[in-house]
KOLLUM-418298 format. One record per residue (C-alpha): x, y, z. Coordinates in pm, whole numbers, padded with zeros to 5 digits, always signed. Layout:
KOLLUM-418298
XYZ/...
end
This chain:
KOLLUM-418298
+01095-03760-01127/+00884-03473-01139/+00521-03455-00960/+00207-03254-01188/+00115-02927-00976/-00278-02914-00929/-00314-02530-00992/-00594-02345-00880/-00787-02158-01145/-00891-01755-01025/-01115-01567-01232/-00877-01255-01141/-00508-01474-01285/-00615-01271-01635/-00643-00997-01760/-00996-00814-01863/-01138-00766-02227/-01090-00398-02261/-00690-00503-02156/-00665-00769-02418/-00832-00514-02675/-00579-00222-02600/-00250-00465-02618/-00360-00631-02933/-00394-00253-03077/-00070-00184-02969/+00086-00511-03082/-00073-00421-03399/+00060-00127-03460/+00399-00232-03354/+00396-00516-03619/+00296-00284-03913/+00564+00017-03823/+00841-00252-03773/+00754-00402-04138/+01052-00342-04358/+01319-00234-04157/+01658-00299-04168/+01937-00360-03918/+02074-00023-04014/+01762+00131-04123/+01572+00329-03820/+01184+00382-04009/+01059+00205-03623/+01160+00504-03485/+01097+00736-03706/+00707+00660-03608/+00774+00637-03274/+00945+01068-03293/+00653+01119-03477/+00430+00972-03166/+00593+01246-02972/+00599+01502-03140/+00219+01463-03238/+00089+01474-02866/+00335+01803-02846/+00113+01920-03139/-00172+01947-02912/+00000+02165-02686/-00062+02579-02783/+00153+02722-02558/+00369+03021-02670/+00665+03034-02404/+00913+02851-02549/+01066+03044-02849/+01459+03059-02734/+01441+03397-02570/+01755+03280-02436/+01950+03290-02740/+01759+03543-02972/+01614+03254-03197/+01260+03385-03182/+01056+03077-03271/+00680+02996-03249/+00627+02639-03130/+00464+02513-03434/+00798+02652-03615/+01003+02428-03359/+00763+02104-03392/+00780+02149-03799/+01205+02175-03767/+01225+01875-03532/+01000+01684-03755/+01239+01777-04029/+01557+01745-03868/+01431+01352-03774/+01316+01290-04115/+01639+01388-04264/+01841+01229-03971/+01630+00855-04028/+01700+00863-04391/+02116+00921-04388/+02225+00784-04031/+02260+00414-03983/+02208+00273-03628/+02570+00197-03568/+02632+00607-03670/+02356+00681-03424/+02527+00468-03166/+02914+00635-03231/+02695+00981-03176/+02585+00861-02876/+02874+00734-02712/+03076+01012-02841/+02882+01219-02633/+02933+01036-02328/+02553+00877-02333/+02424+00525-02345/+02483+00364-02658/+02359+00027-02524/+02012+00026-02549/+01762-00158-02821/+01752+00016-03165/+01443+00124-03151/+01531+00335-02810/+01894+00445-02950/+01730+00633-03239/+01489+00893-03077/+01743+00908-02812/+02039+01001-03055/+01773+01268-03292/+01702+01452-02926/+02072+01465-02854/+02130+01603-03185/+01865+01849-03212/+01853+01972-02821/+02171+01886-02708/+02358+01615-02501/+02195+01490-02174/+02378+01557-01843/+02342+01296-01565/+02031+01224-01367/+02013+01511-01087/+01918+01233-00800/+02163+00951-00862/+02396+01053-01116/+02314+00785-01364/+02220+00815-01698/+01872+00940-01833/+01741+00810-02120/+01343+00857-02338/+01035+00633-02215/+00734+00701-02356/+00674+01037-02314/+00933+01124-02037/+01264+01115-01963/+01336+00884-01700/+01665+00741-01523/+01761+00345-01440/+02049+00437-01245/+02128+00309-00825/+01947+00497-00556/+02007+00288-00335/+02021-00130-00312/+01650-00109-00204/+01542+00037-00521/+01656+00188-00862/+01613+00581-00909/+01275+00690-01018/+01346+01040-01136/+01152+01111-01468/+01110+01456-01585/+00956+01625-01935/+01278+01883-01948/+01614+01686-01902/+01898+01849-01797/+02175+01906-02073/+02517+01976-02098/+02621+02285-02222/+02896+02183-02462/+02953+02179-02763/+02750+01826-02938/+03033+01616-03053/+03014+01418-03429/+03221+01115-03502/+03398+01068-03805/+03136+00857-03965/+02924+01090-03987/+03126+01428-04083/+03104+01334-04464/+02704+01220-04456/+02450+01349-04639/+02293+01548-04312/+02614+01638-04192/+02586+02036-04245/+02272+02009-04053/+02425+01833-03808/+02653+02105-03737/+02387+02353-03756/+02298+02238-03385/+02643+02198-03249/+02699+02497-03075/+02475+02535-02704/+02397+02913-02834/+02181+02808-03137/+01978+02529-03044/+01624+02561-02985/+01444+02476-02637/+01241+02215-02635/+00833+02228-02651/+00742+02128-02328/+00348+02027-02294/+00189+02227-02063/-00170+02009-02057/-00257+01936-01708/-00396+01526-01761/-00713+01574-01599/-00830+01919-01761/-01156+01944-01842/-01255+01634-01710/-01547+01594-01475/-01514+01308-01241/-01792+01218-00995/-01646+01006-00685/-01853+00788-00513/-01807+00530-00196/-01534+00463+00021/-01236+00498-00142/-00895+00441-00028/-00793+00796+00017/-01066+01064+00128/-01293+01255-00142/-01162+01553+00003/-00786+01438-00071/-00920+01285-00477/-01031+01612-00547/-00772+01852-00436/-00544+01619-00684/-00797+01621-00938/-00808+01979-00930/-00488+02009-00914/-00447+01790-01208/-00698+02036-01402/-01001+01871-01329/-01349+01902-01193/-01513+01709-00915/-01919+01713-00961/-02148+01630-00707/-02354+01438-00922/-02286+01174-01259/-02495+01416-01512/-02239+01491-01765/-01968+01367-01605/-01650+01206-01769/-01647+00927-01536/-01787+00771-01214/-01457+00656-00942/-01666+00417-00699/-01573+00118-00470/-01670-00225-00579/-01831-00227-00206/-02096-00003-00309/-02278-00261-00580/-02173-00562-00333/-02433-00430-00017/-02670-00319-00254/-02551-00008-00519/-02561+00352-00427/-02757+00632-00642/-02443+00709-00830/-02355+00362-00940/-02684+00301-01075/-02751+00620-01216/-02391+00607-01411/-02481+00246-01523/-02794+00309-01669/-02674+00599-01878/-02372+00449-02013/-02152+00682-01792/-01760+00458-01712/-01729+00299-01389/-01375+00328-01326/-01172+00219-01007/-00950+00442-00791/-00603+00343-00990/-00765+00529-01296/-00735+00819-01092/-00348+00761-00944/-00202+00620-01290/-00385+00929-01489/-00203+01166-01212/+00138+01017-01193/+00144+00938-01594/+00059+01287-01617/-00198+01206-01947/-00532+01018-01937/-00553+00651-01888/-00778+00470-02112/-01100+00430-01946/-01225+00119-02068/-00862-00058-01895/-01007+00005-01531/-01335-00004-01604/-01481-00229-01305/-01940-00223-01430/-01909-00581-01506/-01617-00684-01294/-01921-00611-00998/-02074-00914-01117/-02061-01282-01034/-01824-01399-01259/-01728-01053-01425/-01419-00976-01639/-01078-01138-01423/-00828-00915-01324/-00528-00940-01098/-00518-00882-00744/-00308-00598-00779/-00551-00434-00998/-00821-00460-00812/-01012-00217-00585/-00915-00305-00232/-01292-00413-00159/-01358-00592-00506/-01034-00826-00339/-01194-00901-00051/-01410-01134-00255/-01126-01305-00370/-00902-01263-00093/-01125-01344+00239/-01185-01700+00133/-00825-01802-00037/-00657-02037+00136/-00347-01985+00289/-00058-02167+00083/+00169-02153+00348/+00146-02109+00717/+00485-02071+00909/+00794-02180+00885/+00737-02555+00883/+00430-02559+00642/+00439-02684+00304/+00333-02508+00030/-00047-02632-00013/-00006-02592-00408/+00234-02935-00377/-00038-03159-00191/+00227-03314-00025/+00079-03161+00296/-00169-03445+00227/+00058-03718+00218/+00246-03635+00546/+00531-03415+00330/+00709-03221+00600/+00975-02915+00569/+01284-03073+00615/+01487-02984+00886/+01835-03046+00976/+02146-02912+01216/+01849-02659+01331/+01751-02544+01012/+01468-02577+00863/+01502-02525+00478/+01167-02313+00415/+01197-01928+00259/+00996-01691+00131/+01150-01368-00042/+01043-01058-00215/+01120-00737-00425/+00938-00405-00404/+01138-00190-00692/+00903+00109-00842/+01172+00194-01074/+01280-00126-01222/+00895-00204-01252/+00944-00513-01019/+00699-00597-00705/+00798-00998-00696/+00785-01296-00461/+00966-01592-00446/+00916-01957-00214/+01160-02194-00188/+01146-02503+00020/+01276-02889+00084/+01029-03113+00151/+01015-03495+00276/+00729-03740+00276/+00708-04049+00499/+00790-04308+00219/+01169-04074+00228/+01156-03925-00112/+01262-03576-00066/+01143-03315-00341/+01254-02910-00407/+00977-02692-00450/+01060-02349-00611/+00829-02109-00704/+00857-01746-00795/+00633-01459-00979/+00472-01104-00936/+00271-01022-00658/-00060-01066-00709/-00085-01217-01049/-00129-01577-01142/+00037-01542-01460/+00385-01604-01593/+00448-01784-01228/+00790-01985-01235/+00653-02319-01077/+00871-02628-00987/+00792-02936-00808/+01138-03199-00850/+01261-03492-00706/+01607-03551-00503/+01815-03818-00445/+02008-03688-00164/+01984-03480+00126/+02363-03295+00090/+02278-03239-00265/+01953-03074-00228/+02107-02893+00048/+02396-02751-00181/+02125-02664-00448/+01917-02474-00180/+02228-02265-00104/+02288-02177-00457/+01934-02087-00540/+01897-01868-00230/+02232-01675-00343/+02096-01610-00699/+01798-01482-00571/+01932-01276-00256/+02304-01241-00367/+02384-01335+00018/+02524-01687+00067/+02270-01941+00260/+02459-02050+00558/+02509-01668+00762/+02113-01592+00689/+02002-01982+00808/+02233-01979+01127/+02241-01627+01231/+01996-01429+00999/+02270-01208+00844/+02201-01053+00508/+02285-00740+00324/+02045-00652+00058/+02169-00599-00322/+02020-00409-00590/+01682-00576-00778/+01767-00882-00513/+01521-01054-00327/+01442-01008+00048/+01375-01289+00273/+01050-01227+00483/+01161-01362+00822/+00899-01677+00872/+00855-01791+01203/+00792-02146+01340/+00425-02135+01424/+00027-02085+01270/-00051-01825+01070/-00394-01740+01197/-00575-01734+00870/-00491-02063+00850/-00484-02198+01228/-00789-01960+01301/-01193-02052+01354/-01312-02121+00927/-01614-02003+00844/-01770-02322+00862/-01652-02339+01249/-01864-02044+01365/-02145-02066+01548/-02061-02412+01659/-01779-02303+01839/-01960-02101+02070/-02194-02386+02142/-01953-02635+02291/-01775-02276+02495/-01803-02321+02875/-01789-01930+02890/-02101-01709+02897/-02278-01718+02581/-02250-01360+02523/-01862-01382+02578/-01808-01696+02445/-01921-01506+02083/-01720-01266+02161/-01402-01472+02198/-01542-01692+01874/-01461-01326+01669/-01174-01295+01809/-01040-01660+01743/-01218-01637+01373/-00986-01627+01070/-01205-01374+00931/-01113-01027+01131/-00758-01093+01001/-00854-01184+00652/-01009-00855+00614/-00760-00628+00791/-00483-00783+00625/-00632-00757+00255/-00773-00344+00362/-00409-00306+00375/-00294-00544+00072/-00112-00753+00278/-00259-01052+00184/-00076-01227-00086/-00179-01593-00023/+00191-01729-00095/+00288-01530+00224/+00220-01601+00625/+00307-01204+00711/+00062-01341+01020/+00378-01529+01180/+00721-01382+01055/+01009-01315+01371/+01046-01075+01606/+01338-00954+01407/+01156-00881+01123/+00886-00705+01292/+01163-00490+01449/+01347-00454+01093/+00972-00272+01015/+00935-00044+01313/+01320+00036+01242/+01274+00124+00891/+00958+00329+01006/+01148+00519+01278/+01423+00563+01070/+01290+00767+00747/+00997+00906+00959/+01296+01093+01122/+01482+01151+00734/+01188+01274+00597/+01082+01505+00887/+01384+01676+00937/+01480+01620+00551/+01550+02005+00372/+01570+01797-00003/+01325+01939-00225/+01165+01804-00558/+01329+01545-00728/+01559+01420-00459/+01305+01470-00207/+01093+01273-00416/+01312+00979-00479/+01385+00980-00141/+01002+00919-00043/+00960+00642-00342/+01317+00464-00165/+01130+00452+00158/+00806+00318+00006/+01016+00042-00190/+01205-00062+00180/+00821-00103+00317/+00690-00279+00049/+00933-00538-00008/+00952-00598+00444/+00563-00616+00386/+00496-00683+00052/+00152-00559-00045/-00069-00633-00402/-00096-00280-00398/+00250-00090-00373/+00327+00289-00464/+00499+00542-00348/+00420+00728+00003/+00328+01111-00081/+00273+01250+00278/+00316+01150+00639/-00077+01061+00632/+00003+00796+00379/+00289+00676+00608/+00034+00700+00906/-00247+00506+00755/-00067+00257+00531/+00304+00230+00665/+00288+00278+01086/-00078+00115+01085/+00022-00153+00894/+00317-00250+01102/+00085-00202+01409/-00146-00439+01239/+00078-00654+01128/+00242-00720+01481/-00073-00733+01660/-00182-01009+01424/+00158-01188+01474/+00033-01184+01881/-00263-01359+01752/-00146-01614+01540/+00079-01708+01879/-00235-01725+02105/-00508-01894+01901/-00251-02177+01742/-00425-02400+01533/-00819-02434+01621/-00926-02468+01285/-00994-02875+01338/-01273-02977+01554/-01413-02739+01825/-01565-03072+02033/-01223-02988+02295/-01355-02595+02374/-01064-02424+02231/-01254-02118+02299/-01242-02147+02661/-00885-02276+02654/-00778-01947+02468/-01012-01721+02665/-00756-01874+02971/-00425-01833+02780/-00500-01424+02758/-00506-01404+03134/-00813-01159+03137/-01152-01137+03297/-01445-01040+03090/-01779-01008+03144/-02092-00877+02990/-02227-00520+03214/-02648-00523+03174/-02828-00280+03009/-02991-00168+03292/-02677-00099+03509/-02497+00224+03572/-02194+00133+03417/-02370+00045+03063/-02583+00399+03088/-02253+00576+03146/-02084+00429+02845/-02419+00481+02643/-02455+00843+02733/-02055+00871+02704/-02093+00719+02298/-02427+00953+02235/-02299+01274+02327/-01969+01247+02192/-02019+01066+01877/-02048+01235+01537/-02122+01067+01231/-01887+00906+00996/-01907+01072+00625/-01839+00811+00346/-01876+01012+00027/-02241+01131+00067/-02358+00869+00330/-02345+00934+00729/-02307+00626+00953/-02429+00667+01298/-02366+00405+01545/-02565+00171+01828/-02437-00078+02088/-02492-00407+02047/-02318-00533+02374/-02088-00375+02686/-01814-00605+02848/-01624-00481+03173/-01279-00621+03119/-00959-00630+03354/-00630-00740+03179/-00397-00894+03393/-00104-00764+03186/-00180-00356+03248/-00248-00216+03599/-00574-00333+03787/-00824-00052+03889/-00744-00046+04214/-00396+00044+04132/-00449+00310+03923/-00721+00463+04139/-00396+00547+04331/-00261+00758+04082/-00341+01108+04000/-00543+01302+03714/-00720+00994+03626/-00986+01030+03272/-01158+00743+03119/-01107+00742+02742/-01225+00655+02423/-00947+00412+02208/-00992+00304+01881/-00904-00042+01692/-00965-00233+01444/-01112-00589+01510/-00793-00777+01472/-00566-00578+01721/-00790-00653+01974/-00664-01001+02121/-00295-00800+02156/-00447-00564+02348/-00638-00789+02544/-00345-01001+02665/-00061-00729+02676/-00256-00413+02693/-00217-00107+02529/+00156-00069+02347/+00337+00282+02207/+00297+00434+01910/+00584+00242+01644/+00680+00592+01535/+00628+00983+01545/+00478+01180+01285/+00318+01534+01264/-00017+01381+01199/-00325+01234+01449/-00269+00975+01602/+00128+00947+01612/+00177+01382+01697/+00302+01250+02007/+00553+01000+01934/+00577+00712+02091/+00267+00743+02277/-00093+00537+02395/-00320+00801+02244/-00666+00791+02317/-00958+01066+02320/-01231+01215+02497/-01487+01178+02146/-01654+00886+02048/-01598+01004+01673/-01212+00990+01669/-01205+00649+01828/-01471+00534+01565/-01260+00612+01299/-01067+00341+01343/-01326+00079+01460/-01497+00155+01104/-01283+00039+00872/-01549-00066+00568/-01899+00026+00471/-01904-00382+00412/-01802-00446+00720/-01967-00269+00963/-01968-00415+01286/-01681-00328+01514/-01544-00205+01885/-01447+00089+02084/-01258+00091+02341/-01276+00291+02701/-00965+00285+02933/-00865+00458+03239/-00532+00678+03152/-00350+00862+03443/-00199+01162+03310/+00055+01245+03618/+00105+01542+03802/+00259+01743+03558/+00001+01823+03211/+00134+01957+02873/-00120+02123+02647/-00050+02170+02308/-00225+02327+02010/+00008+02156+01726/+00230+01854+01663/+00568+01941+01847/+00853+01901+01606/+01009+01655+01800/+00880+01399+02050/+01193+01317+02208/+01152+01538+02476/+00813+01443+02522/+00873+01095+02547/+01164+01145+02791/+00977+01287+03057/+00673+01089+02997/+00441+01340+03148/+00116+01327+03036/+00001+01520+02661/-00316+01680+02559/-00379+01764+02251/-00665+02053+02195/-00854+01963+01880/-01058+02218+01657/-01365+02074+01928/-01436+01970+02265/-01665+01850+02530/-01897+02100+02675/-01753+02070+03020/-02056+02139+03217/-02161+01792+03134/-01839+01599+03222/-01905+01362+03492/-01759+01127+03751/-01720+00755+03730/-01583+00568+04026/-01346+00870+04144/-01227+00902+03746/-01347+01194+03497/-01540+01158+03204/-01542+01430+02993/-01894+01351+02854/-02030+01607+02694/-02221+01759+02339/-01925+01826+02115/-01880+02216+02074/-01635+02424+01895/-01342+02529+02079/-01106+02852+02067/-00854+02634+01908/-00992+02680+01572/-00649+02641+01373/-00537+02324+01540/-00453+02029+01320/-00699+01807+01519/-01023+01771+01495/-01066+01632+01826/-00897+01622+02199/-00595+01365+02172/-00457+01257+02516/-00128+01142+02507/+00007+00853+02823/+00363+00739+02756/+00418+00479+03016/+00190+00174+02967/+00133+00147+03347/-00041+00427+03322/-00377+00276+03102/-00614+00030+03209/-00865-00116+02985/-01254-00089+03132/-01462-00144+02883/-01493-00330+02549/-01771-00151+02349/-01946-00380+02043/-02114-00121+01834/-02263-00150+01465/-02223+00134+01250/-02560+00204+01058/-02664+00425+00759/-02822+00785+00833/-03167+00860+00625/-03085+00625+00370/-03393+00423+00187/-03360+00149-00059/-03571+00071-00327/-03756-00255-00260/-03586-00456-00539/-03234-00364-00392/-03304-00364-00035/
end
């Protein structure tokens, strides 16, 4: 017997107008060139060589003309041959001719006929293909490019494309089939390496003369979209008169609409998000504007799109109020509703048959999840619940909600579906979690038996009422009610596109969390010391990307281009990731009534005292002055965001030392330490932890290190994570940095030493304190000051970075609730 699923229907499951429009085109077209043809007849292709050889058309470069071998040939000479050469070659070769070419020339006859005839014309005209450079597997035509399918590794499939293949240079060799043809003295005209002609090779850089405006906060940094824009051959204008397009953040039109957006609106000037600009860049030609156009999608109930298409604050709309469909290890899949007739995960010898996989593969085009679980019900009817899609998307999901008469059977049909999905047989992965990963297999993600928080976690509807029943100080007891709120997590998780609803990354094992740091650690170290360059430097960047994304799978893969990327969206995201994990542990499950005080009862489990420091105290003027004079504003696109204080807490964690302890030790300076929101409640009961991971950039320079800073502005950077968001909280701590000091005016290249010794760091930024201000709190420096320019002007930091290995070193003081606020910004009254 089966049970009907009650799906949820999400504006964002389908695709948007402009997408439907463009397919249908291309269907279209499709339809009409394959009219006609014949199994041995290759006209399809025909129009598809034309396709390519009409975009090299555009191209008016001069420097290919077969210097080489003295055939002196313009390029409209060469396009006019090759058109020639494949309208001769369509007419008089049949697709099983084309195929015997192709294998007699050691390449892959097995593909579709509409791929083996362009392939075959190119290997005719230019010469064979040799093997893909990276992997050693076979290349073969996509679209515009030459691209290879072959093993990189079993985490992903190679991802090497180029415009100008490699070939063999031998001699191209022609079956018998084809010696007596109609074409075959032209074949032969191309056999020999010395007289074939080179191929065109477009030279257009995608983005030239284009003139994109950028506007918002963006995933990467307008600084970092225009040196690739440039670099791409366009122009970045400061304003949207005449531009091409506008690249914005949904986030801007959400709190209100910025200049830009309204400006570009009203004159009819596309509103694209930041994927136009990636896609364009990596596809090397001009995406259609009108596919990631996001004007209307700004609207309530605008055009749908997928999550995974979506700018990363557009999803938060969709994202921060989903419901979680499954929560740990023992929670059933909400999209069954057996959860609400007592259904259960069904557990037996100490297993408890509930897994959730997934698949990160750039080249093989695949970014897939999978759930699979048992479930029971109270009456004893046990069901299998199977489901499995793409990341992101609502569409073309795999759902299945069955029956079972027996618990052995189910069992052996569990097994045999986790080996087709995995290739690893069930019983070594659900006893001892042992599992080797094969190529375009699943991964399991590692559940673990507890409460995700964004399900177990204070609902929206909980606070304020929360704090009401608290027996803690008011001001504290809203404190702890953001803390214990599902919200925080919601947001950090979907900033980083971890928050595919289908998966609890909020409560997955220790030993996956260390499978992540040991993945980190391990390529950080590859690709530091790696002396690869292009191609296999490359595909060793995308394999690393591919082994984070499928441990945390994200709506929003791609590949890692520089050890900032792997800072801000591979080492923070771990960080994030397992500080959230510590969360989901300590809060439980308070999302039921709050009549019991589960605010104070968690404000207990963390073992810390806090406790609200008056305005009118020394203590809160010290941190004031401490934030005003070393505080610079935050630049998002053309907006500055200064900041205030809302509130001040003194705090004393009982897991780090007490003040009185490390008032004993030497070189003591009180610190700023920036966070986001959500890694607070980690900190709070286990203090401050290591860097996962060292890498030549701020932040993680130091390896595994407790960085903090003497300037406001580096710690805010952190803290602010979203111009939607903008409430957050600094942190000050006490950090001893030993007898011994090491001053440094770059990253070292390597830590190890460093972090051996565990003497204390300091980093000298491209600014400072002016030290005639720096002060003394309670026998401990603070190095409050007006930030000047120091003599380190070539430094890669922008600020001081002070660098504590040893955790017994830092002591939290102060918890710092500031709002970040825009700078000489006015409204108009109808959008204020």
């Amino acid at each position: 017997m089966s049970l009907d699923l009650v799906h949820e229907t999400r504006s964002h499951a389908y695709s948007s107008g402009n997408e439907e429009k463009v397919a249908t085109r291309k269907q279209k077209a499709a339809a009409k060139a394959s009219e006609g043809e014949s199994e041995h007849s290759p006209k399809k292709a025909k129009t598809d060589t034309e396709e390519r050889t009409k975009d090299v058309k555009k191209e008016k470069t001069k420097n290919d003309k077969g210097e080489e071998n003295g055939n002196e040939r313009s390029t409209e000479e060469i396009i006019a041959e090759f058109e020639k050469f494949c309208k001769e070659t369509s007419e008089h070769l049949s697709i099983k001719q084309m195929r015997e070419i192709l294998e007699a020339n050691g390449q892959d006859a097995g593909e579709s006929d509409d791929a083996v005839v362009p392939k075959c014309q190119d290997v005719l005209f230019y010469g064979p293909l040799d093997d893909c450079p990276v992997c050693g597997g076979p290349l073969k035509i996509s679209d515009k490019n030459f691209s290879c399918s072959g093993v990189y590794t079993e985490w992903s499939t190679c991802t090497f494309t180029t415009k100008d293949p490699p070939r063999r240079n031998e001699p191209t060799k022609l079956p018998d089939s084809v010696k007596d043809s109609h074409v075959a003295e032209l074949l032969k005209t191309h056999q020999d390496p010395k007289s074939r002609l080179r191929p065109v090779l477009p030279t257009e850089k995608p983005l030239k003369g284009m003139m994109i405006c950028l506007a918002g906060r963006l995933t990467r940094t307008h600084q970092y979209w225009k040196s690739k824009i440039e670099k791409a051959g366009g122009k970045v204008a400061n304003s949207v008169m005449g531009v091409s397009c506008l690249v914005v953040s949904p986030a801007e039109r959400e709190r209100g609409g910025s200049s830009k957006l309204t400006e570009a609106m009203d004159k009819g000037i596309p509103v694209v998000r930041e994927t136009w600009l990636s896609d364009s860049i990596e596809k090397e030609e001009p995406q259609p504007l009108g596919a990631y156009d996001i004007a209307s999608d700004l609207s309530v109930g605008g055009k749908g799109v997928p999550l995974y298409q979506q700018d990363p604050s557009k999803e938060a709309l969709e994202t921060i109020t989903s419901e979680l469909k499954v929560y740990g290890k023992r929670g059933v899949h909400k999209d069954t509703k057996l959860q609400d007739v007592g259904g259960q995960i069904l557990e037996q010898d100490g297993i408890l048959y509930n897994c959730a996989f997934t698949l990160s593969d750039k080249g093989a085009g695949l970014n897939e999840y999978c759930i699979m679980q048992l479930i029971t019900v109270p009456e004893g009817q046990l069901y299998m619940y199977y489901k499995k899609g793409k990341i992101g998307n609502l569409d073309g999901v795999d759902e299945k909600l069955e029956e079972r008469d027996n618990v052995d059977g189910a069992i052996q049909e569990f097994a045999k579906l986790f080996e087709g999905v995995t290739g690893n047989k069930f019983e070594p992965w659900g006893r001892e979690k042992k599992i080797q990963k094969r190529l375009k297999k699943l991964f399991p993600i590692d559940m673990d038996d507890g409460v995700e928080v964004r399900h177990g976690g204070l609902a929206l509807r909980q606070l304020g009422t929360a704090a009401l029943h608290c027996k803690l100080e008011p001001k504290v007891a809203k404190f702890m009610e953001v803390l214990c709120s599902q919200e925080i997590y919601r947001y950090a998780m979907m900033e980083m596109g971890l928050d595919f609803p289908d998966l609890p990354l909020g409560m997955v094992t220790e030993m996956h969390l260390k499978r992540c740091e040991d993945t980190l650690h391990e390529f950080a170290e590859i690709l530091r010391t790696n002396i690869e360059t292009g191609p296999k430097r490359d595909a060793l960047w995308a394999d690393f990307s591919q082994r984070m994304f499928t441990l945390l799978p994200s709506t929003r893969p791609y590949v890692f281009r520089d050890f900032t990327d792997i800072a801000d969206h591979g080492a923070a995201a771990v960080e994030t990731i397992r500080d959230i994990n510590v969360a989901s542990r300590l809060i439980g499950d308070v999302s039921g009534s709050t009549l019991d005080d589960p605010l104070f009862e968690r404000y207990k489990q963390l073992g810390c005292s806090i406790s609200p420091v008056e305005k009118d105290s020394d203590d809160y003027k010290m941190v004031a002055n401490y934030l005003e004079k070393t505080y610079e504003p935050i630049k998002v696109g053309e907006i500055s965001y200064g900041v205030s204080i809302k509130d001040v807490f003194a705090v004393e964690v009982s897991a780090g030392p007490s003040f009185d302890e490390i008032k004993k030790l030497p070189n003591k300076v009180l610190l700023w330490c920036g966070t986001r929101s959500s890694n607070l409640l980690r900190h709070l009961e286990k203090s401050f932890l290591p860097s996962v991971c060292f890498l030549p950039v701020a932040g993680y320079m130091f390896g595994r290190a407790i960085v903090c800073s003497d300037a406001a502005a580096e710690a805010a950077r952190y803290g602010f994570t979203a111009v939607d968001r903008p409430e957050g909280f600094l942190v000050l701590a006490v950090a001893s940095l030993g007898e011994q000091v090491t001053e440094l005016e770059g990253a070292p290249e390597d830590a190890a030493e460093l972090e051996e010794k565990k003497h204390g760091v300091i980093g000298r930024g491209r600014k400072k304190t002016d030290e005639s201000e720096h002060t003394v709190w309670n026998d401990v420096k603070v190095p409050c000051g007006k930030l000047v320019q120091s003599e380190h002007k070539d430094s890669p930091l922008e600020y001081n970075e002070y660098a504590v290995y040893d955790p017994q070193q830092v002591s939290i003081r102060f918890m710092v609730a500031v709002k970040f606020e825009e700078q000489d910004v006015q409204y108009d009254a109808a959008s204020a």
